[in-house]
N, C-alpha and C positions, 0 to 999 in steps of 0.2 A: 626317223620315225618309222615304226614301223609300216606295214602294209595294210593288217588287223585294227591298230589305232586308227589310221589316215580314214580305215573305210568307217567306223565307228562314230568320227567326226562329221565324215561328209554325210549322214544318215541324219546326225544330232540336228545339225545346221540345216538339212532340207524338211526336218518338220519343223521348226520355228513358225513358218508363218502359218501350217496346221493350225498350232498350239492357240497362237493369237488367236485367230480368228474364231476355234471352238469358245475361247471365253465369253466373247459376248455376242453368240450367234444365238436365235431366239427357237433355242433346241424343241421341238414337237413336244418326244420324249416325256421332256421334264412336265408333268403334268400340273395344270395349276391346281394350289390346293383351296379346297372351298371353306373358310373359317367362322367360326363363330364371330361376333362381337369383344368379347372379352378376349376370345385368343388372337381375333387381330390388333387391338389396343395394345396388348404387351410386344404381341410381334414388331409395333412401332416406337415403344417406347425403351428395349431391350437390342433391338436390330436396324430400326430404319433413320431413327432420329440421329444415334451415331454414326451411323451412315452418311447421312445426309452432313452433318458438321464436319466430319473428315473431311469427304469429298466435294461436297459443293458449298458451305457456307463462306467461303473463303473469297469468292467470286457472286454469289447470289445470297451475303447474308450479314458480313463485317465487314461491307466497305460503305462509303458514305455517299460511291459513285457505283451502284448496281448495274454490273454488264447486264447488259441488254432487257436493262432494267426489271430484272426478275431476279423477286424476293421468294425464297423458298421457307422463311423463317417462321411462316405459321399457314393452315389449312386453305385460310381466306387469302392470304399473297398466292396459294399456287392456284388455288382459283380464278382467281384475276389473271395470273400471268404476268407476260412483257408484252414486248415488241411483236412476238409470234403470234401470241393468243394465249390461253389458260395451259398451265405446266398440267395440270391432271385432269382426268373425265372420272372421277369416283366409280367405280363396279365396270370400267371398261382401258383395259391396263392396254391395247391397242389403238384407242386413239389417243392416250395419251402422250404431251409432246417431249415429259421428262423421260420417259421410259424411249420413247422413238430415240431419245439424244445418246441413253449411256446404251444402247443395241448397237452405235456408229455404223450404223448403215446407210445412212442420209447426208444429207447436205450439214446437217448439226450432226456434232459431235462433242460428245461432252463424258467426263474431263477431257479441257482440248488436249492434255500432252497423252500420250499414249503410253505412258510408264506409268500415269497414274486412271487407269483404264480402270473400270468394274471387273471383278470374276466375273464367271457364271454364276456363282451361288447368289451374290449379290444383286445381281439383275434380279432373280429370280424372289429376290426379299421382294425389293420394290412391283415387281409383279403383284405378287400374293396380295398387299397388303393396299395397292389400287384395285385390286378385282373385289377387295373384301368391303369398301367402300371410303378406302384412303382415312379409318377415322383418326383423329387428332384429339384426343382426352383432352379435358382441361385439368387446369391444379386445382388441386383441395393440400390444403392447408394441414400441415403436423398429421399423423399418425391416424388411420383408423380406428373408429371405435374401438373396444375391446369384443362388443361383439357380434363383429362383423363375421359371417358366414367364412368357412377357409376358400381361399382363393386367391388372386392377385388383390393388392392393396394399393393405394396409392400412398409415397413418400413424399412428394414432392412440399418445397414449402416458398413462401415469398423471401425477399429481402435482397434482390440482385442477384443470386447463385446463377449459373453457368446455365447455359442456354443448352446442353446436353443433358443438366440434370431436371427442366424444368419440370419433365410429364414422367420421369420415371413410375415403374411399376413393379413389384415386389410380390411373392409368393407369399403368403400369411405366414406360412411356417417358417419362412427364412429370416422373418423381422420380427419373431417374437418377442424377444429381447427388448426392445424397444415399444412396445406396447406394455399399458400400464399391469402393475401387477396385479392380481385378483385377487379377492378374498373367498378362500374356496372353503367350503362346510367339510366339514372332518367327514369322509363315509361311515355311515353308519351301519347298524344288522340289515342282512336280509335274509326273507325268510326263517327258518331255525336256530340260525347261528348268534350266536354269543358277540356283545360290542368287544370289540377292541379295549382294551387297557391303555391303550398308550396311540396318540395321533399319528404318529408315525407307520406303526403297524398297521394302519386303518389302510392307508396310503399305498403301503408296499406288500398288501395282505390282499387286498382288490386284486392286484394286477397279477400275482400269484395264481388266484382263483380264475382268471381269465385266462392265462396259459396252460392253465393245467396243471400246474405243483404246487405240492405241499413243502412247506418249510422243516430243515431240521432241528430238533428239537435244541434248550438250553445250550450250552458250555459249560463244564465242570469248571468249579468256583480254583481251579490251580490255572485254566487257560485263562480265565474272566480276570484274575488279579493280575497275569503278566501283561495281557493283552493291555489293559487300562492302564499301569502303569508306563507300560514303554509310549502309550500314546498318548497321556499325559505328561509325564518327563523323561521321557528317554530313556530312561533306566531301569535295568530290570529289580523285579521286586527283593529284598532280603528273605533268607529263608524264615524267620520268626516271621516277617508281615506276611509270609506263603501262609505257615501254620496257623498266624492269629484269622487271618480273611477265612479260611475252610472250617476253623471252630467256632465263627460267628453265627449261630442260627437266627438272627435277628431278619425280617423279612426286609431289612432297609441296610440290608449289611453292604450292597452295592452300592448304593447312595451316600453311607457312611463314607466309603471307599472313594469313591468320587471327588468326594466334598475337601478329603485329607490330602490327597493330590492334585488338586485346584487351589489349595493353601499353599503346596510347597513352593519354594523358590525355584526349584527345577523345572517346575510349571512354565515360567515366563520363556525360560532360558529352552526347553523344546518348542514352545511356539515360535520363539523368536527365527529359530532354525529355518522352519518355514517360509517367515515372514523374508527373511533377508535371502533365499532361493528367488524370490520375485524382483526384489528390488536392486537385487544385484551388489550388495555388497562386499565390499575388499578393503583392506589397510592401505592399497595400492591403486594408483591412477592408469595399470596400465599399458598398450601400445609398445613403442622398442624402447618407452625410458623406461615403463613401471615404476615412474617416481612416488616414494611414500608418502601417506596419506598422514600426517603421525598424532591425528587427534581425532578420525574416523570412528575409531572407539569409543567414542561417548556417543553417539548415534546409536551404534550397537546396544549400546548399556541402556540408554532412554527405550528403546522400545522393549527390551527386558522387563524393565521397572512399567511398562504402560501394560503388556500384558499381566504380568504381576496384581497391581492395581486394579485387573477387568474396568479398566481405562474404557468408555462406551467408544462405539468404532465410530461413528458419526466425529464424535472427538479426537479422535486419533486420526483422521483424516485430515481435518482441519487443521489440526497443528502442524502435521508432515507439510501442505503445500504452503500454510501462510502463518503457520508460528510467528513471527516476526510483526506480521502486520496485523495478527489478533493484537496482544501483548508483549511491547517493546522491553517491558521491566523484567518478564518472568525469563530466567535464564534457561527453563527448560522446552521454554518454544522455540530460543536462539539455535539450539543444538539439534530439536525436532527436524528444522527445516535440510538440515544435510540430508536427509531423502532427495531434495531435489539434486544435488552433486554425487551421486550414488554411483551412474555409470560412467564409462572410461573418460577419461577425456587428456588430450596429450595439445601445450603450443610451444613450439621450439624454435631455433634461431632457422629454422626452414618451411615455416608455415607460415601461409599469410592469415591474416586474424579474423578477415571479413567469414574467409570459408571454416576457421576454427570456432566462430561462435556459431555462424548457420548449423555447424554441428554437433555443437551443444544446443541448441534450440529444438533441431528437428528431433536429437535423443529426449529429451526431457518430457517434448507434448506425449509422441509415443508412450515413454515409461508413465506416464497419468494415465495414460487411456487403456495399457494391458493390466493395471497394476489395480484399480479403484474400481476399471471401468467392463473391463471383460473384450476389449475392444482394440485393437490395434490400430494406428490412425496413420505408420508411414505408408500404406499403399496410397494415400491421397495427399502426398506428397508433391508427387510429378502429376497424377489425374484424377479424377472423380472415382472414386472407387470403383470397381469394378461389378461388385458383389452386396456392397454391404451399401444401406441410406450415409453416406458421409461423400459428403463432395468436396472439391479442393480447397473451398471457401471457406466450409467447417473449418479443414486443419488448419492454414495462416489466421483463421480468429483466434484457434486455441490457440496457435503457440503466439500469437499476440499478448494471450495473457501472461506469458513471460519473457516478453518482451524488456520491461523491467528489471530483473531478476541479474546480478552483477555478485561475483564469488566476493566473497571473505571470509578472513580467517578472525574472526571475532574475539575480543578479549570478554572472558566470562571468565571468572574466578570458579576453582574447582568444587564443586560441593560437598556438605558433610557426608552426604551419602553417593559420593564417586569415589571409587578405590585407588589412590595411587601413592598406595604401600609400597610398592616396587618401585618406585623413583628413586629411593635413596639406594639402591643396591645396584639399578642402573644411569644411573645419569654420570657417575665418576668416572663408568666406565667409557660411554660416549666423551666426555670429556678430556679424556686421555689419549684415543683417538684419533679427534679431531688437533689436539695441540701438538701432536704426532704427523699426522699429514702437514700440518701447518709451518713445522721446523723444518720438514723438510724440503716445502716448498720457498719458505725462507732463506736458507742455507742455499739452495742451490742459486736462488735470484741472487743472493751475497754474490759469490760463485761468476757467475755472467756478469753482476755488473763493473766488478776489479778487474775481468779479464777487458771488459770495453774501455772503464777507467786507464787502463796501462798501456791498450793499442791508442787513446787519443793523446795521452802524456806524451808516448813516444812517436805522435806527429806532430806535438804542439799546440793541441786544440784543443778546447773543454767541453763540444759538446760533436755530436755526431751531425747535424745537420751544417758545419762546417770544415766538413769533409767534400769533396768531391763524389761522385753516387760509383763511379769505379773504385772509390777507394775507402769505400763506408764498412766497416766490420759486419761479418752474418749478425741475425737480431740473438743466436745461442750462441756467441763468442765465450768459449771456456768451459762448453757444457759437452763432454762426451755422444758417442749417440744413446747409451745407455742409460745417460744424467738426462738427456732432454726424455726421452717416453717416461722416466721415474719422474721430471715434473710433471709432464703434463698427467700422471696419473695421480701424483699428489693433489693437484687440483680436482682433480675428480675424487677423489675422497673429504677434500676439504665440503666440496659442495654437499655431497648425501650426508654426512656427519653433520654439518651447520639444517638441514633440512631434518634430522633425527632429532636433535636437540628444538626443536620445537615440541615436543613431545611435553619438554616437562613446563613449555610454558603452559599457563591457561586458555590457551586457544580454544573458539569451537568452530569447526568445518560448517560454515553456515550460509548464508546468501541474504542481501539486501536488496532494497528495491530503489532504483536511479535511472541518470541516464549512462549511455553507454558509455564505457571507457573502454582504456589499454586493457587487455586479457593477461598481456604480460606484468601486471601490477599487482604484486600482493598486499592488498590495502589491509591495514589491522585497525579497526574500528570497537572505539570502546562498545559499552551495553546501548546507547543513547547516541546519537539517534537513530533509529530502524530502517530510513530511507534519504535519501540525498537528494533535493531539489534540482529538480531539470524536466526537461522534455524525453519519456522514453524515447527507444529505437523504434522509428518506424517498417511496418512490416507490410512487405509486397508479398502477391500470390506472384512465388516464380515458376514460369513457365516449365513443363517438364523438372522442375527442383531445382532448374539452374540459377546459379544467385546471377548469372550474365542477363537473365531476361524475366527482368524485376517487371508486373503487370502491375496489376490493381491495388491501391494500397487497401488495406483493413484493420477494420475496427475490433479489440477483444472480443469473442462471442463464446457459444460452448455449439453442441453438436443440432442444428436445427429438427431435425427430425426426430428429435425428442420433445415431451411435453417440457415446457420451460426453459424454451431457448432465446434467446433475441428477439429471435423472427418472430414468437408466439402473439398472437395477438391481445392476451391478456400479460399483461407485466405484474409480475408479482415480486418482493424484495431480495425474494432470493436467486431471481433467474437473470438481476441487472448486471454488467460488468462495466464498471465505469471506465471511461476514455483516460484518465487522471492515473500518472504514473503511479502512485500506490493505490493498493486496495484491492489491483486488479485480483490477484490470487485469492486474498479471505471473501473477494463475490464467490469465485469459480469452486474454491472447495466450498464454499454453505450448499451450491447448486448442484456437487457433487453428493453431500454429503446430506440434502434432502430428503425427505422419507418421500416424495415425489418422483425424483430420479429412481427411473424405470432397471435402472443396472444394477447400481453401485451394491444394496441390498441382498440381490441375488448372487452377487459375485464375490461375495464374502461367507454368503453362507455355504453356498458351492465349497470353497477353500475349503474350510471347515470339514464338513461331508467327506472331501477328499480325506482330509487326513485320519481318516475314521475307516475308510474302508476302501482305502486305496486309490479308487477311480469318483469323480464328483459324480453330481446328478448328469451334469453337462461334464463328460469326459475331458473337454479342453478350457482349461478355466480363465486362460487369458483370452479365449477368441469366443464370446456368446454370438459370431456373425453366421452367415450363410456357410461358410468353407468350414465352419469349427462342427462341434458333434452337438447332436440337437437335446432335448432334457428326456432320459428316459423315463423319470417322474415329474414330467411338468406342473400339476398342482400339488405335488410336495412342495415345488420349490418355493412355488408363492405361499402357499401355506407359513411355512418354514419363511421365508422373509418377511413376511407382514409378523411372523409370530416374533422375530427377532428385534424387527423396529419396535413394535408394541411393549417389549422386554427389556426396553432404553437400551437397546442395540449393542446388549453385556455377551460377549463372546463366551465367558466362564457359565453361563446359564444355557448357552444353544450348548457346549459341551454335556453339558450334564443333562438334557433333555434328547441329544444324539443316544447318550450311552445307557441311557434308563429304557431304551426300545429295547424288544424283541428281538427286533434284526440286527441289534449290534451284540449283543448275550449269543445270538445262536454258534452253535458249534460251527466245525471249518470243515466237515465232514458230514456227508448226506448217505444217507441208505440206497440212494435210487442214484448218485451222481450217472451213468450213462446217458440216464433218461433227463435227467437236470443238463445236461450237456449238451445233448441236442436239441433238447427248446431254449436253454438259453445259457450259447457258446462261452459268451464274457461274462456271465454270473450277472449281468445288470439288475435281475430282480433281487438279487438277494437272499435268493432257498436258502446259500449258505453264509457264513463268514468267510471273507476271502481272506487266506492267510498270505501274510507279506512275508519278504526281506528284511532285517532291520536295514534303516539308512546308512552311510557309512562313518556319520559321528556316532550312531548309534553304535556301532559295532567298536567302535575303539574306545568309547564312554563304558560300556556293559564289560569291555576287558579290563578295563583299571576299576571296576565298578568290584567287579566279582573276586577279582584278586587282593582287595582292600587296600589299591593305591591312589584312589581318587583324591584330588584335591578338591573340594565344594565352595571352595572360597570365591567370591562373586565381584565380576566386574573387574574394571580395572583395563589398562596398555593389554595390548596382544603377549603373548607366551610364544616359545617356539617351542614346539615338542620333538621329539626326535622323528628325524625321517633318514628313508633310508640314505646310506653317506654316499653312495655314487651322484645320485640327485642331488644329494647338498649339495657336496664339492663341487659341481658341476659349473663352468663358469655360466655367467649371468650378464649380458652385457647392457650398461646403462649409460646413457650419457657421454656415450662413444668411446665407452672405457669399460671394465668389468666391475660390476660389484662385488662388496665383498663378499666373500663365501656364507652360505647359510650357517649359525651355528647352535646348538640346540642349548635352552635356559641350561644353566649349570646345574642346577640342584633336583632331585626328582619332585621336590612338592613345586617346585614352578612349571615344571614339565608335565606333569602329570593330572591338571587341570582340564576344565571341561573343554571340548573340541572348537566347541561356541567362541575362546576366548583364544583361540590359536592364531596368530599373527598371520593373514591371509593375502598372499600375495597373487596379484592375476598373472604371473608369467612361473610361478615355481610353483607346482602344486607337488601336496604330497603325493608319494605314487600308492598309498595303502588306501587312502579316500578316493584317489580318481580313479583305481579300479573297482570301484566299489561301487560308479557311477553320482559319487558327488559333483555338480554341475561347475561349470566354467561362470566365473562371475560378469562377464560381459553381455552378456545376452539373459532378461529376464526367465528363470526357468518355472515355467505351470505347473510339471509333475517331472519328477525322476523316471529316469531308465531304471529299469529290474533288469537286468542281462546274467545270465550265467553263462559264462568264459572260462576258457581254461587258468589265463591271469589270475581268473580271484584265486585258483587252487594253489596257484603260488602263492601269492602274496601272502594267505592268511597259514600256510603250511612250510613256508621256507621262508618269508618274512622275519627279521629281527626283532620289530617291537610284537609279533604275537608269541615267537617262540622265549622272548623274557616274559611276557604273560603268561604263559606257560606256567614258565618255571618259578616265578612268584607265587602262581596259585597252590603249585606243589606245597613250595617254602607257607605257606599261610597253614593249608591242611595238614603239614605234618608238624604244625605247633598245635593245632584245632583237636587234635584225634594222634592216640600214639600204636593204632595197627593199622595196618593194609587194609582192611576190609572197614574200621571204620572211616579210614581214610577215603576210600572212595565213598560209602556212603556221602559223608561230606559235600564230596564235589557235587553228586549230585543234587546234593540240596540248593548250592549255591548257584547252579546254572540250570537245575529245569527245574528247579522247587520239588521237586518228591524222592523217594530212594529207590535205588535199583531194585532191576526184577532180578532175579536168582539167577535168569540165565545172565543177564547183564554183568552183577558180581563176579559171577566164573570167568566170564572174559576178561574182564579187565582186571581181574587178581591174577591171571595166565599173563597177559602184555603187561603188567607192570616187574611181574619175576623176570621172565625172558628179559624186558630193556636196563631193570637194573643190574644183570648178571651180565649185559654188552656194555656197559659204563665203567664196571668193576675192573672190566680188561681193557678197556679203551677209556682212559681219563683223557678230558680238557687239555686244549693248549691256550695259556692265554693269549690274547690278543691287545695288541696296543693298539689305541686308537691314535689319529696322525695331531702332531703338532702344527705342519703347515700343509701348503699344498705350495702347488708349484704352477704356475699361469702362464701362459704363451699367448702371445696377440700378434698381431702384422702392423707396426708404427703408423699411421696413418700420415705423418711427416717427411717421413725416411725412405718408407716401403719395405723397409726389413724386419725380419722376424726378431722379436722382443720377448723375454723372459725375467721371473724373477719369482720371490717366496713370498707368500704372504702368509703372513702370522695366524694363527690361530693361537689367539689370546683366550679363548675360553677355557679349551680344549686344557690348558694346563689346569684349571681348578675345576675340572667337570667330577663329578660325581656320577655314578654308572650306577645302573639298575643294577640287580642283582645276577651275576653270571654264573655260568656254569662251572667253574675252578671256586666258587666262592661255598658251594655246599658237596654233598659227599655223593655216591652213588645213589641212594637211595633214592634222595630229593631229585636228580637228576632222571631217572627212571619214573619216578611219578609224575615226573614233568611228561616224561612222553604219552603218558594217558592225557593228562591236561592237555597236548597239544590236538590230540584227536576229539575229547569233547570239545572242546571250540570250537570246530571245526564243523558238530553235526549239525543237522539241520534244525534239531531242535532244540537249539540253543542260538544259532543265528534269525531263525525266522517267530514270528508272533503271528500264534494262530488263533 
């Protein structure tokens, strides 16, 4: 060591007892502060109370033998005292004897051990808040008024919760969420000015006038039709609906417009997009098996068809948590409730199950609470929230309410209106397959067991346990090392093939209501009956989350510090959740799903807003708490919720009362934007239209959209579209083995379906969507990333599936138009609705001469695509390296987009304008 270290240490070590002693020495200095009433009550209910439960209740508060028999658990025990005499003197923090205890200057000292000693900042709480007169608030019950004065609030409620959260206290604006919604009067004129047309504008025309800016005017009727269309179904408009919408002079021509896109089926299928970013949807279960999900697809499809329908949200709530336990007959509540099985969840021969359901419990309450409720609920998991009214007690009541709740794979007959047209084009093939892995896990066991048969013949004995143990044959007697990793991989294809082929049964991905069983059981239960007779699983608050220190048990509840919880002291039908294994779920969604609940209402319309104009009222849609962003139009929102409930809570009518505003019509461009910039940075008011990104289905929807390769056929099993083939091929490992290689539908009308229905696995994404910031299906997502990276520039400009989009569009326009120049007119019709300006045509009649005259001299080479690939693993058996081919069986009867050896120079060089319109911005973004 050196000389520098040695002396650096002996420095460290000789101020230690400095250090100690500054923490709880009763510093001059630190000045005490003199507080109001209200600022010492939060001071205690924010700083001292947990203080005091950390530190002293452990000794002076939850034991049944009180050292020195002093109670610190409420104002009147520290008045009293113990043995000493009174722990506090109110407005005199020097004669008091708790504060003399934790200064350890005295003959008491307290905490006795000295590692769990006060700071100084902490002395200095209990200071402050004895000089300010020690006060002790009592509880009030649920929520203050609505209108209560801004300030601190009281949350607290009755019913046993934790003696931490008894007297909490809450900033008004941090708990507004939870306070009831208000019915607020539309603003009306003032002084000279003209009313509003529309309630909205009323709302976001006020706060305009208060900052100081004026709003930009309309959007020309070619931005208004794409904008609306891509945000009603995704898809950008046709040139004839371009030209028919701009020669409508009818003053209801936007409303027409509206109403023809709230009809269509692509309607459902872009909301749906939305809806399953939240809930986290995938084909896939997941973790390092990522086992398939192979009738998750009708989930997808039901909530297609409920947006479709303008299915009321109130209703579609209620069926997602307790389908099942509304009505056991209707097949379509059976398949509703696979919401609850939505997020990952993995049990393997290495998991123990107690901790495999704790987490499926702890996932599911959460995903209710970010997804209905605007609320996240695992931080009160291990403690009383930190920030937000929900205490620990809340959460083990909610997830008591699915407590219950036991996976199935339910038999429900497929309906006339579920698509599974592709079953007979796939399932022979899975068939083939699986009888394939199966021979030859056959053939090999053949294999081993003649080679064991012929070493016991020629000892004399028939079976192997009458062998001596030195002289019993390996259990692979006759199997190579090559033969043994090809069975054991046969096995592992036996298994995901037999797991595929569930696919073309009637299965629905659902859940019932029982007692607990095996996790590892896959029970297939007809239509009847909905729930299994037993006692649910009882549920403890575990200490810190650990299922080792199971506390208090509890009973179903919902979140107290809301209007209509358990604790409320008026019970009303919808706020009860009974103790009785079923029913527990269709209480909690009606309670949800009440035009009472202070959330649910606002946190759907929120949604909504977002998708309309990028960012909600409330920026962060799954967190309405203290840490998420606050309403930058807060009686819009209520307004807007109460108008929604009142509207039988039809999502298809808040659209079309969103898009009939002012502020969704206005342009995306302002005359004054500097001055709009620096009063208000993020556009929150709305001067302008804030122009987006398309999404990144959107973006591969609008490329087969515009090139005229869509498929619009609805529903139905997952599709694999083509990705890129590094990513396919890429091994995949499942089940301690590789799966098989990704392989894209054979034919382009299977492939070239909507995005929606693309077979979505959580461990293989495509690389053209996730750099495009489509989300990861594991973790519910609120809103998308907008990023521009250098990535996207590849992707969408040296990418395979844009550069055959490309060259499709080419091959369409040069069947559409037989010159150059009305060729590109063309394009432009098809990807920004209008025709070139003069200078635009010059250019791009220059780059399509030039790239066709470099095509003329440099033709295509083709390219074969691979029949197999080739797999390498490490034996898990053996410890040696393993290889071998696996087949691509598609791949022989695939059918290929349109290539470049497949048309002449011309269509090739026009392709290269196509690749650059794609590519602009005004074709990827909706302004």
């Amino acid at each position: 060591m050196s000389l520098l270290v040695r002396l650096i240490l002996s420095l460290l070590i000789a101020m230690l007892p400095t250090v100690a002693t500054a923490q709880t020495k009763d510093d001059p200095s630190q000045k005490t502060r003199t507080l109001s009433r209200a600022a010492a009550e939060k001071l205690f209910a924010d700083r001292v109370l947990p203080l005091l439960v950390k530190r002293c209740f452990g000794c002076h508060g939850e034991l049944k033998k009180l050292d020195g028999k002093l109670d610190l658990r409420s104002r009147a025990a520290m008045l009293k005292g113990g043995e000493t005499g009174p722990a506090i003197v109110p407005g005199d923090h020097s004669k008091s004897l708790v504060y003399q205890a934790v200064l350890r200057t005295g003959d008491v000292v307290m905490p006795p051990k000295d590692r769990n000693r006060l700071t100084a900042p902490e002395v200095h709480l209990l200071r402050d808040w004895i000089n300010a007169g020690a006060p002790w608030p009592k509880t009030v019950a649920g929520v203050s008024s609505p209108n209560t004065p801004a300030g601190s609030v009281s949350m607290s409620t009755s019913g046993g919760l934790s003696k931490a959260w008894s007297n909490r206290r809450y900033e008004a604006a941090d708990v507004w969420a939870y306070r009831p919604v208000q019915r607020y009067d539309v603003p009306g004129p003032k002084g000279g000015e003209t009313a509003p047309r529309h309630p909205i504008d009323a709302f976001i025309d006020r706060k305009l006038k208060q900052r100081g800016l004026t709003a930009v005017k309309r959007a020309g009727r070619r931005e208004l039709i794409r904008r609306a269309t891509f945000d009603l179904t995704g898809l950008p408009p046709t040139p004839e609906q371009a030209i028919s919408f701009e020669k409508n002079d009818s003053s209801r021509a936007l409303e027409q417009l509206i109403d023809r896109l709230l009809a269509s089926q692509h309607y459902g299928q872009q909301q749906t997009r939305h809806w399953l970013d939240v809930v986290r949807y995938a084909d896939t279960a997941g973790f390092s098996n990522d086992f398939e999900r192979p009738n998750a697809w009708r989930y997808r499809d039901y909530v297609i068809r409920s947006f479709n329908a303008d299915k009321p949200y109130d209703r579609f709530v209620v069926e997602q948590l307790a389908g099942d336990e509304l009505d056991s007959t209707d097949p379509e509540l059976q398949i509703a409730v696979g919401f609850l099985r939505m997020g990952p969840w993995e049990h393997t021969g290495m998991s123990v199950a107690a901790v495999t359901r704790q987490q499926y419990l702890d996932d599911v309450t959460h995903a209710v609470g970010v997804t209905f409720l605007g609320q996240g609920l695992r931080c009160a998991r291990c403690h009383d929230h930190k920030f937000d009214p929900l205490p620990t007690r809340d959460y083990y009541r909610m997830q008591a309410v699915f407590a219950p709740v036991q996976f199935v794979d339910r038999e429900i007959a497929y309906q006339p209106y579920e698509n599974t047209a592709s079953f007979a084009k796939t399932k022979p093939r899975i068939e083939k397959l699986l009888k394939e892995a199966t021979d030859t896990n056959v053939g090999l066991k053949k294999k081993n067991r003649d080679a064991i048969d012929a070493y016991l013949k020629q000892r004399g004995v028939k079976q192997v346990a009458d062998l001596p143990m030195a002289q019993r044959p390996p259990r692979h007697l006759g199997l190579t090392k090559s033969e043994l990793s090809l069975q054991k991989i046969s096995r592992k294809r036996m298994s995901y093939y037999e797991r595929e082929m569930k696919r073309y049964r009637p299965l629905a991905f659902s859940v019932y209501s029982g007692p607990l069983r095996d996790v590892r059981s896959n029970v297939a239960m007809h239509l009847l009956p909905n729930s299994i007779a037993g006692v649910a699983q009882p549920i403890h608050i575990l200490g810190g989350g650990s299922l080792q220190s199971p506390q208090d048990a509890v009973s179903p509840g919902v979140l107290s510090a809301m209007h209509g919880s358990n604790d409320a002291t008026q019970s009303t039908a919808w706020n009860t959740i009974p103790d009785a294994t079923n029913g527990r779920r269709l209480a909690l969604a009606r309670w949800i799903a009440s035009p009472n609940n202070t959330l649910t209402a606002r946190v759907i319309v929120n949604r909504i807003w977002q998708q309309h104009f990028g960012t909600g009222l409330v920026a962060t849609p799954n967190n309405f708490g203290k840490m998420g962003s606050k309403p930058t139009h807060p009686e819009l929102l209520d307004w807007l919720a109460t108008w929604f409930v009142e509207h039988g809570w039809s999502i298809k009518k808040l659209h079309r009362l969103i898009m009939t505003s002012a502020a969704y019509q206005r342009s995306g461009q302002h005359a004054d934007m500097p001055r709009v910039r620096e009063a208000d940075s993020r556009n929150e008011l709305l001067a302008y239209f804030p122009p987006r990104r398309m999404a990144a289905e959107e973006v591969r929807d609008a490329l087969l959209a515009v090139t005229g390769e869509l498929n619009s056929e609805m529903g139905g099993a997952g599709i694999y579209p083509e990705i890129n083939w590094e990513v396919a091929l890429q091994p995949r490992h499942i089940m301690g083995s590789v799966a098989p290689a990704y392989q894209p539908s054979p034919t382009p009308r299977e492939r070239n379906r909507r995005t929606i229905y693309a077979f979505r696995y959580r461990t293989l994404a495509d690389p053209l969507l996730e750099v495009l910031n489509r989300p990861g299906a594991d973790i519910s997502c609120e809103r998308r990333d907008e990023t521009t990276v250098t990535p996207q520039a590849f992707a969408m400009l040296n990418g395979q599936f844009v550069n055959d989009r490309a060259l499709a569009l080419a091959a369409r326009v040069t069947k559409d138009a037989n010159t150059v120049d009305s060729q590109i007119g063309r394009l432009f019709r098809l990807l920004y609705g209008r025709g070139p300006t003069a200078e635009e045509m010059a250019i791009c009649r220059k780059h399509v001469a030039g790239m066709t005259n470099h095509h003329r001299q440099h033709p295509p080479k083709r390219i074969a695509l691979p029949t197999s690939v080739r797999r390498e693993m490490i034996e898990e058996l053996t410890g040696e390296p393993f290889s071998w081919d696996e087949n691509l069986d598609l791949m022989k009867r695939y059918q290929p987009d349109i290539k470049p050896w497949d048309v002449g120079p011309d269509v090739r060089g026009l392709a290269e304008l196509c690749l650059v319109l794609l590519n602009s911005n005004e074709f990827v973004y909706v302004r």
